[in-house]
C-alpha positions as CSV (number, residue, x, y, z in Angstrom):
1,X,10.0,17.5,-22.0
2,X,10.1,14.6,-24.8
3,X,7.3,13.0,-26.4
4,X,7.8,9.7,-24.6
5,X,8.3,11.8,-20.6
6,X,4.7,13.4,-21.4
7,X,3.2,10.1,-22.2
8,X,4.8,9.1,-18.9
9,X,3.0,11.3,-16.8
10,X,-0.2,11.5,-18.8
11,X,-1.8,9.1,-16.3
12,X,-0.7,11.2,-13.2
13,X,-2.1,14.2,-15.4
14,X,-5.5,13.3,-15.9
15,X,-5.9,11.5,-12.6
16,X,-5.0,14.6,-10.9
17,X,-7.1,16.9,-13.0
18,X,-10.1,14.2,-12.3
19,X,-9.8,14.3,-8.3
20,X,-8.7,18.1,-7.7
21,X,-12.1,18.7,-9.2
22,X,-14.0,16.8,-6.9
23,X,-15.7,18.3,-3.8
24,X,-14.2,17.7,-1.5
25,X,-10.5,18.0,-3.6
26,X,-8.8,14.9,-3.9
27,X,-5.5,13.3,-4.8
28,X,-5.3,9.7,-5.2
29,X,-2.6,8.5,-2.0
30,X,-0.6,5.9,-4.2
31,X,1.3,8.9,-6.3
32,X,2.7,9.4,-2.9
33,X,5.3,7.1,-3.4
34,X,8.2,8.9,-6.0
35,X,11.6,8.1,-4.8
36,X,11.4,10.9,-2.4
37,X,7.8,9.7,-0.6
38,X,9.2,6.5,-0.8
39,X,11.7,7.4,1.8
40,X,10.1,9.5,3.9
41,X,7.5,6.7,4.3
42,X,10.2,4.3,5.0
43,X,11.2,6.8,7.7
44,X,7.6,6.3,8.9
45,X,7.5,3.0,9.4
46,X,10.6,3.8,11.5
47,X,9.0,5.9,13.9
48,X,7.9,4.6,17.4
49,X,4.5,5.7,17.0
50,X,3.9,3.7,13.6
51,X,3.5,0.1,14.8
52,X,2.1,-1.2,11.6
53,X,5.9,-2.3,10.5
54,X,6.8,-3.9,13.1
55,X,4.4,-5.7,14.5
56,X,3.9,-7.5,10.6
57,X,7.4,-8.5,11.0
58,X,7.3,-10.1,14.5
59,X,4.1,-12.4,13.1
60,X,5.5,-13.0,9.5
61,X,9.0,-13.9,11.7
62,X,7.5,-16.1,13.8
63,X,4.5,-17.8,11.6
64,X,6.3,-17.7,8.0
65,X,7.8,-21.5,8.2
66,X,3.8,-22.0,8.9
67,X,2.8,-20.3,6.2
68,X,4.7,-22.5,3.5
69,X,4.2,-25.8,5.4
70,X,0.4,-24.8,4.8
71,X,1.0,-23.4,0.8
72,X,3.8,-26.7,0.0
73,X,7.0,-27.0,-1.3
74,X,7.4,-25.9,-5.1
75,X,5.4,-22.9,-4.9
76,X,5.3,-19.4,-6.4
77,X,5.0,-16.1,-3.9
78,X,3.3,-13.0,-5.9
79,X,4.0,-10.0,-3.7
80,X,1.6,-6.8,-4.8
81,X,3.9,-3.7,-3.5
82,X,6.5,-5.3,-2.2
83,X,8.1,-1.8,-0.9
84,X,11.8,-2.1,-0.3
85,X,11.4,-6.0,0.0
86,X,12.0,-6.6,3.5
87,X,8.9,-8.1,4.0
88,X,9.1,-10.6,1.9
89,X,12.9,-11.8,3.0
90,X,11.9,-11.7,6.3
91,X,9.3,-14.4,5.4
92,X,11.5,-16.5,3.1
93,X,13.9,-16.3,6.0
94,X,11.6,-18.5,8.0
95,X,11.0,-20.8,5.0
96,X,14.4,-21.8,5.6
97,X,15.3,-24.5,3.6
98,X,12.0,-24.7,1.8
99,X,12.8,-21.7,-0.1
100,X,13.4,-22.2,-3.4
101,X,10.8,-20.6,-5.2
102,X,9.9,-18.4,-8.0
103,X,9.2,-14.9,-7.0
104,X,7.1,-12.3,-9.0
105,X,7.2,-8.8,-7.5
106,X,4.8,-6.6,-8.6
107,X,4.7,-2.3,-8.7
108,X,4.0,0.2,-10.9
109,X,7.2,2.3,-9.6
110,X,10.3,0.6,-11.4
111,X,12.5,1.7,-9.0
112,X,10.6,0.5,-6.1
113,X,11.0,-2.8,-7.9
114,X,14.6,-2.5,-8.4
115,X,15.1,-2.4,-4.6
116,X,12.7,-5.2,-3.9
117,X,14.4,-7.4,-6.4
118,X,17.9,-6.8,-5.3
119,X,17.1,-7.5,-1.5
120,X,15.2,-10.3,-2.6
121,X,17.2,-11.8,-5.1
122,X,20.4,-12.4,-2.9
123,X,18.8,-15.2,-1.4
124,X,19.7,-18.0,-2.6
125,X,17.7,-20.7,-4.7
126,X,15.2,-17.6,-4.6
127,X,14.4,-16.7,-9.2
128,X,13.1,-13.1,-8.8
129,X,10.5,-12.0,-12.1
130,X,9.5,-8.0,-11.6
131,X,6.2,-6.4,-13.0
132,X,5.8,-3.0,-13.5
133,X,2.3,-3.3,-14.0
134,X,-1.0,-2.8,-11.5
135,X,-1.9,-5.1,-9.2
136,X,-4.3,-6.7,-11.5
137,X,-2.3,-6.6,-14.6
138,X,0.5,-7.8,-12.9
139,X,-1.1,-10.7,-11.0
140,X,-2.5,-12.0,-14.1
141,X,0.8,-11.9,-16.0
142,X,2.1,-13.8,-12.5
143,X,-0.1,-16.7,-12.2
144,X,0.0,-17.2,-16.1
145,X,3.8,-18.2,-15.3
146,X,3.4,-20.1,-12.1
147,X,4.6,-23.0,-10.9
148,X,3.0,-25.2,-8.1
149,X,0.9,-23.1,-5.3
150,X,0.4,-19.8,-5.3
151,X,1.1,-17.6,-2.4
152,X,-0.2,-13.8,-3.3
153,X,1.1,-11.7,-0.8
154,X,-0.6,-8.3,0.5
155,X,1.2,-6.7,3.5
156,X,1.2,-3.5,5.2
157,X,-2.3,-3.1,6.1
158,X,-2.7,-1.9,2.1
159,X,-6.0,-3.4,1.9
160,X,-7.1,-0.4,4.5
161,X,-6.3,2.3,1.5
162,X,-9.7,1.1,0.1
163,X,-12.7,1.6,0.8
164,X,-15.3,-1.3,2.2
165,X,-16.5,-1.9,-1.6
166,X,-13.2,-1.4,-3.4
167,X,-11.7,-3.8,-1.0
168,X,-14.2,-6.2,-1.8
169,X,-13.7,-5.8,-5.5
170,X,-10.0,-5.8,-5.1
171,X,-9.6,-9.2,-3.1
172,X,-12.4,-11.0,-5.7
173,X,-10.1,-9.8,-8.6
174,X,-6.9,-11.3,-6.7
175,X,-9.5,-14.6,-6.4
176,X,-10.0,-14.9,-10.3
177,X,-6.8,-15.1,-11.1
178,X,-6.2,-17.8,-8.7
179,X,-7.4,-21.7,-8.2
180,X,-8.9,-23.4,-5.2
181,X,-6.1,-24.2,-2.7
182,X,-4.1,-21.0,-3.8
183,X,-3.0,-18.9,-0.9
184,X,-3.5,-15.4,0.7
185,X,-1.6,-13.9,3.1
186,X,-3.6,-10.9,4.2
187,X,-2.1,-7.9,6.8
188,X,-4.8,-5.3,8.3
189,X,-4.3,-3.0,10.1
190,X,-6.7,-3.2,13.7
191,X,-8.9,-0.7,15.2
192,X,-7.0,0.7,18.3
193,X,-7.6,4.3,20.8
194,X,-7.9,7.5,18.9
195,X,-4.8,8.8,21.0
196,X,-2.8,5.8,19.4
197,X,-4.0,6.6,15.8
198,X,-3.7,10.4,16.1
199,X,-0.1,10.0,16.9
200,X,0.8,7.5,14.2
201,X,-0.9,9.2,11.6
202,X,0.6,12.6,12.4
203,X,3.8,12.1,14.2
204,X,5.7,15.0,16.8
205,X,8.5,15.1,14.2
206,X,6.3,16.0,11.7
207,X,7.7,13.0,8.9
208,X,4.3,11.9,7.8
209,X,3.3,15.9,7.5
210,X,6.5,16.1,5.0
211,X,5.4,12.7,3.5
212,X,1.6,14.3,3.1
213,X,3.0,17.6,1.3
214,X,5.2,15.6,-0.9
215,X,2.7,15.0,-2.9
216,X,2.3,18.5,-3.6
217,X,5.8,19.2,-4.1
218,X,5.9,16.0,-6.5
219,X,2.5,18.0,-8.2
220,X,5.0,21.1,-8.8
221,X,8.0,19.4,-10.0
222,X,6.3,17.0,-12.7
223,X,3.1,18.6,-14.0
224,X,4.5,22.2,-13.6
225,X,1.9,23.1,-10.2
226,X,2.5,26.6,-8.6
227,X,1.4,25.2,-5.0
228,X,2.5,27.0,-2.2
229,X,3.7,24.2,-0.3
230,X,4.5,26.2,3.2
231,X,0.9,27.3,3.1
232,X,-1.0,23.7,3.4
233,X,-0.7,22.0,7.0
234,X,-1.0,18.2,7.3
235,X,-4.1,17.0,8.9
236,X,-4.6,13.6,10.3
237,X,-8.6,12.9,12.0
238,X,-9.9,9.6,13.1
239,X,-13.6,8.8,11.5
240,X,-14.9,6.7,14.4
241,X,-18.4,6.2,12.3
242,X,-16.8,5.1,9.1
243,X,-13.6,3.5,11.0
244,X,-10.9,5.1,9.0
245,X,-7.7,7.4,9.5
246,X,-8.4,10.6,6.8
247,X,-5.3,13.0,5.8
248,X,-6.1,16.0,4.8
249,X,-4.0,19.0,3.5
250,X,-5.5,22.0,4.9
251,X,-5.1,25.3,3.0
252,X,-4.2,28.5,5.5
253,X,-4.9,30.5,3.3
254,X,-7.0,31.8,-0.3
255,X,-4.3,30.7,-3.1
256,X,-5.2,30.7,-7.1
257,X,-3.7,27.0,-8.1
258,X,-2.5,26.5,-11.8
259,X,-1.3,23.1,-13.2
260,X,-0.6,23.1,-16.5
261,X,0.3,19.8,-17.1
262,X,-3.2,18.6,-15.6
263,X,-5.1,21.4,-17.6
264,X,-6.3,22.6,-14.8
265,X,-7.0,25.9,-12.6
266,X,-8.9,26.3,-9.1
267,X,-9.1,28.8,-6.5
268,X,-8.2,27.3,-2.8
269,X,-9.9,29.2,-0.2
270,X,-8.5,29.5,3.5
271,X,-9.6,26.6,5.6
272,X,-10.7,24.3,2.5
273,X,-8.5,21.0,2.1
274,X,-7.4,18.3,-0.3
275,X,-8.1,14.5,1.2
276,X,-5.0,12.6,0.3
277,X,-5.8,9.2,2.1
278,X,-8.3,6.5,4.1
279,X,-7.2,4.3,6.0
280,X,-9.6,2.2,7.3
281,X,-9.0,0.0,10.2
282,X,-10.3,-3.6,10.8
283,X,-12.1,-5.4,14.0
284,X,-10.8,-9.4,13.6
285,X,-13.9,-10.2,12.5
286,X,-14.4,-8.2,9.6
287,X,-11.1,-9.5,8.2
288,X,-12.7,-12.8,8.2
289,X,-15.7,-12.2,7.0
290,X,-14.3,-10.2,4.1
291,X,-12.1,-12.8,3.0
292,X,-15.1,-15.0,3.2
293,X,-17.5,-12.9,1.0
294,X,-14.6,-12.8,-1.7
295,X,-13.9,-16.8,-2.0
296,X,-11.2,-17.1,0.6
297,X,-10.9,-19.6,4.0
298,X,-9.3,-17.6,6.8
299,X,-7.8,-20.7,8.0
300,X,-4.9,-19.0,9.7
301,X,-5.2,-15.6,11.7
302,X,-2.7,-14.5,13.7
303,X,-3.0,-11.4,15.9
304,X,0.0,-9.3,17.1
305,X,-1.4,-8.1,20.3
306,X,0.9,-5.9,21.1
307,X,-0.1,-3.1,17.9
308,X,-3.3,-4.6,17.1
309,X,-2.1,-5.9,13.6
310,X,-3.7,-9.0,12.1
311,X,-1.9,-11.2,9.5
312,X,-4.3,-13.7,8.0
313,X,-3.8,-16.7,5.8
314,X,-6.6,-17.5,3.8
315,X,-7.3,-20.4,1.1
316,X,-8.6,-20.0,-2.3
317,X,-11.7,-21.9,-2.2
């Protein structure tokens, strides 16, 4: 491995040696997505039981021509994890032909933003700028080159993969670094039966188990980790109190763990397990009064009814 690979991965390093010594173990759920997680969560959002996908897409198709009649003509979209960029198209579809517009994408995987750009980018009258940057960093860098309105776009119910404070902190950050009458468009993610979210969160083909012990596979191959991947079993449980979806990886047995690359060493005994994800899910209300609390109007929320999915657009006030 060179000099400049290590330096690559010494973030993943020391993050993973920092959570895998916590009690309980953790591992933080956005390294799931190298190019292989990346995949097998776009198979996810395939599945029947994951509804999340879809029903975003029927409200951004059928509300996204309101969405820029609201934000005005000449305005510049900031997408935070734009994924493979479907999304986004999907809503500049239904600009029609108010869609010429500046485009910042931002990720820190470059090659998620190399697929986002290119399905993007062959729209025409569309200027696509990628930022391989947090969401913060690459917000900031955003706005400082925007032009017009801006339109900050968070889809996919991300906002449920932090917690009630974090979420808090993370939509005031996306407020500072933009002025009153900016836009928000907001997707969440709704509180639904436990049958519903048992079977979306751990499927009968067994994807998002694969897409759960991915991460240790991704462990193995770049900080050298001697996990024994057949022995950990994917666990999805609904947390009615706390109103989130945990994943766990379940150990079925005692296993001695090395990671070299992370400087670390553990024993795993049988039955313990590593939490990989939250994701917490939203009643209507609390979407509102979040985006409230952090310096946003809701002043349009649309409901998909059909998968419980709330798409909001709020105004920077």
């Amino acid at each position: 491995m060179t000099g400049t690979e290590a330096n690559a991965l010494e973030p993943f390093a020391t993050d993973v040696r920092y959570y895998i010594s916590l009690t309980p173990r953790q591992l933080p759920s956005h390294y799931f997505y190298d190019e292989l997680g990346s995949a097998l969560f776009d198979a996810i959002c395939r599945l029947p039981w994951y509804g999340i996908t879809r029903a975003e897409s029927r409200l951004l198709a059928a509300h996204g021509d309101e969405v820029f009649r609201r934000i005005g003509s000449g305005s510049t979209v900031v997408e935070l994890g734009p994924g493979s960029g479907g999304k986004l198209r999907l809503l500049l579809d239904a600009a029609g032909a108010r869609r010429a517009m500046q485009v910042h994408l931002v990720d820190v995987s470059p090659s998620a933003l190399e697929l986002a750009a290119q399905t993007v980018g062959a729209l025409e009258g569309v200027q696509v700028a990628t930022h391989a940057a947090t969401y913060d960093a690459g917000l900031r860098a955003a706005a400082s080159r925007a032009e017009g309105r801006t339109l900050v776009l968070f889809l996919g119910s991300n906002i449920g993969n932090f917690d009630p404070p974090g979420a808090a902190a993370f939509l005031h950050n996306v407020r500072v670094s933009l002025s009153p009458g900016d836009g928000l468009l907001l997707g969440a993610d709704l509180v639904k039966s436990e049958g519903t979210l048992r079977l979306a969160y751990d499927d009968p083909l067994g994807v998002t188990a694969a897409f759960n012990r991915n991460l240790l596979v991704r462990i193995n191959r770049e900080l050298g980790g001697d996990f024994d991947v057949d022995r950990f079993q994917h666990r999805a449980v609904w947390n009615a109190d706390r109103s989130r979806v945990e994943m766990h990886l379940v150990a079925d047995s005692a296993q001695h763990v090395h990671i070299p690359r992370a400087g670390v060493k553990f024993r795993m005994e049988a039955g313990e397990f590593i939490w990989t994800e939250s994701s917490y899910k939203y009643r209507r209300e609390d979407v509102a009064t979040l985006l409230q609390s952090c310096g946003f109007r809701p002043a349009a929320p649309w409901i998909d009814r059909q998968d419980a999915f709330a798409l909001t657009f709020a105004e920077a006030v």
